[in-house]
C-alpha positions, 0 to 999 in steps of 0.5 A, spaced: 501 540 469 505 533 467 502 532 459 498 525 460 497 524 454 504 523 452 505 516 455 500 511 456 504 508 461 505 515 465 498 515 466 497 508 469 501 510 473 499 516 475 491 514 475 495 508 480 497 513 485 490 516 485 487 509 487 492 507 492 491 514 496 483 514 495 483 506 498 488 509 504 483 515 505 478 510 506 482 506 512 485 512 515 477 515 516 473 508 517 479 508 523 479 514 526 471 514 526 472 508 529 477 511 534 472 517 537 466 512 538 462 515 531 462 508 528 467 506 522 471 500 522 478 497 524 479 495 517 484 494 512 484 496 504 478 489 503 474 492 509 474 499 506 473 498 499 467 493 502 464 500 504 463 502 497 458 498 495 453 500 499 454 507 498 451 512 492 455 510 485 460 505 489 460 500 484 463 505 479 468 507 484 469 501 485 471 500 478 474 506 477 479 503 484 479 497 481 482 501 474 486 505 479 490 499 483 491 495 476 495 502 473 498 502 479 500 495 479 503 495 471 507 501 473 510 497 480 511 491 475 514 496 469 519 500 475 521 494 477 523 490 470 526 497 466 529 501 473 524 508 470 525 510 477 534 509 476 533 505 482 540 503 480 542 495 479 547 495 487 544 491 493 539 497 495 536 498 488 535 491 487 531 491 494 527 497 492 526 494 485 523 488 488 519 490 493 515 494 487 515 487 485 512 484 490 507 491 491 505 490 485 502 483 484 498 485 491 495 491 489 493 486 482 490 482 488 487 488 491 484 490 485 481 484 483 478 485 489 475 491 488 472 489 481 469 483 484 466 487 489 463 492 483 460 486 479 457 482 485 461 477 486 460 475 494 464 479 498 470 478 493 474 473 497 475 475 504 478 479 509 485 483 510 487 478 516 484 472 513 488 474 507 494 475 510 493 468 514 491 464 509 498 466 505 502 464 511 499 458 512 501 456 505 508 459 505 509 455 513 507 448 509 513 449 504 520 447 506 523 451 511 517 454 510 518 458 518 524 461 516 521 464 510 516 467 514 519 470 519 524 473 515 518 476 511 516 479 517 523 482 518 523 484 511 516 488 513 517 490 519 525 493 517 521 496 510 516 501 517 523 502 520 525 505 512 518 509 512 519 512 519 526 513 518 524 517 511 519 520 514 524 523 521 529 526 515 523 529 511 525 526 505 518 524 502 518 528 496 525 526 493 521 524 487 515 530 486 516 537 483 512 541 488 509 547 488 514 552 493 508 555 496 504 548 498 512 544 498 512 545 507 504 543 507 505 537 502 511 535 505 509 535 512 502 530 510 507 526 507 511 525 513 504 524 517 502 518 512 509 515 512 510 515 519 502 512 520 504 506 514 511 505 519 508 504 524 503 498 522 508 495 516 512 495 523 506 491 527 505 487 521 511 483 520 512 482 528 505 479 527 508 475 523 515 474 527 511 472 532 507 465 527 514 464 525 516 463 532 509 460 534 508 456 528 502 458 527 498 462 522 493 464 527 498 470 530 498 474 523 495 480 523 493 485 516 492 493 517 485 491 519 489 487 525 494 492 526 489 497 527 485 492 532 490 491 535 492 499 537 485 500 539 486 495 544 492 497 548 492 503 553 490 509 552 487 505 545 482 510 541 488 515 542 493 511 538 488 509 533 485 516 531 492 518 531 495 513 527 487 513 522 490 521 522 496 519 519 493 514 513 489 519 511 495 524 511 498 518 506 492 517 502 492 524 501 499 524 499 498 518 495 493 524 491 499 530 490 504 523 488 499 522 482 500 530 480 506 532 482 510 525 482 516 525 477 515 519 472 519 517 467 515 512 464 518 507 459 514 507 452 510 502 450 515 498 445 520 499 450 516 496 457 514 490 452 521 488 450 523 488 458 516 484 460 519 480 454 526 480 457 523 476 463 518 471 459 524 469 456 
């Protein structure tokens, strides 16, 4: 059992991944549900965390995710700034590095979200898909504003590849110290989740392909959309409740990430020295 005590840092981030898995949990079972016909939702990360606040003691869930998310994403943004991954400093690591970047400042997002859900602000600003639109419409207005976007959707749709490709070569827990006895089951739900979020990081950035192409900002689509979409294809509640099936399977590995993951987690001192780095 990793000493959580030992480091504050450690614990954020472990405390993160359990945040990240349960709102992933949320959506893989609001979705499934929704695939069989027993009610559920095709909605992303916002819809789902909505959910709780009906619920017995969702606004303290909804705190403790909101706790959860900002963990996570101080440990994105720490991984990224002093490399406690070893991501390395060549043309890969740098992309790894700033993709947790960029993870990290969307979960804050995400767990604003929550807090203002628990504390009753509204509905806390918005569906995933408005979210994702209201951004590209922005990033679309700027100069050369369609080029970035789409070469943000062949970043998004080329980060699925990498997840279904992780998953094919069964490499999902490169970084975890598990058990032998559970390690061919942790391993097969990680390969379930990865291939699941492949499949809608995929949809995703052909989504937002397709806007930069149209110049519009009405093509892109968020998970929920993702999601919508699956539903309405042939054969739809198939591919939905597989794809529900393997989110859970991702949220539920989000948990083993958060007690079984390595994580060599910088020292206070030395994470506000790298935060200072940047400032300067």
């Amino acid at each position: 059992m990793p000493d959580l005590s030992r480091n504050p840092v450690e614990t954020l981030a472990r405390f993160g991944y359990g945040a990240r898995g349960v709102v992933y949990g949320l959506v893989g079972a609001l979705a499934l549900l929704a695939a069989i016909g027993s009610g559920g939702q095709t909605g992303g990360s916002r819809s789902a965390l909505q959910t709780l606040v009906s619920q017995p003691f969702g606004k303290v869930w909804l705190v403790l995710i909101a706790v959860g998310l900002f963990g996570f994403c101080a440990w994105r943004v720490l991984e990224a700034l002093t490399d406690a991954d070893n991501r390395g400093s060549d043309m890969k690591g740098w992309a790894i590095r700033g993709a947790h970047l960029i993870s990290g400042v969307i979960y804050a997002g995400l767990a604003l979200f929550a807090l203002n859900l628990a504390l009753g602000r509204g509905s806390g600003g918005g569906g995933d898909d408005q979210a994702a639109r209201d951004w590209t419409a922005w990033l679309m207005s700027q100069p050369l504003g369609q080029w970035l976007v789409g070469l943000v959707g062949l970043a998004i749709a080329g980060t699925g590849l990498a997840f279904m490709v992780k998953a094919w070569r069964g490499r999902v827990a490169d970084r975890l110290s598990l058990p032998a006895d559970k390690r061919d089951w942790f391993v097969t739900i990680g390969r379930m989740g990865f291939v699941a979020r492949g499949v809608v990081f995929l949809m995703i950035g052909g989504f937002l392909v397709l806007a930069a192409l149209h110049a519009s900002s009405s093509e892109v689509r968020g998970l929920g959309g993702a999601l919508e979409a699956l539903q309405g294809q042939p054969y739809g509640w198939v591919l939905l409740a597989l794809t529900a099936i393997g989110l859970f399977a991702f949220g539920l590995f989000g948990l083993i990430q958060a007690r079984y993951r390595h994580i060599d987690a910088p020292d206070l001192d030395d994470a506000k020295a790298a935060v200072a780095r940047v400032g300067r």
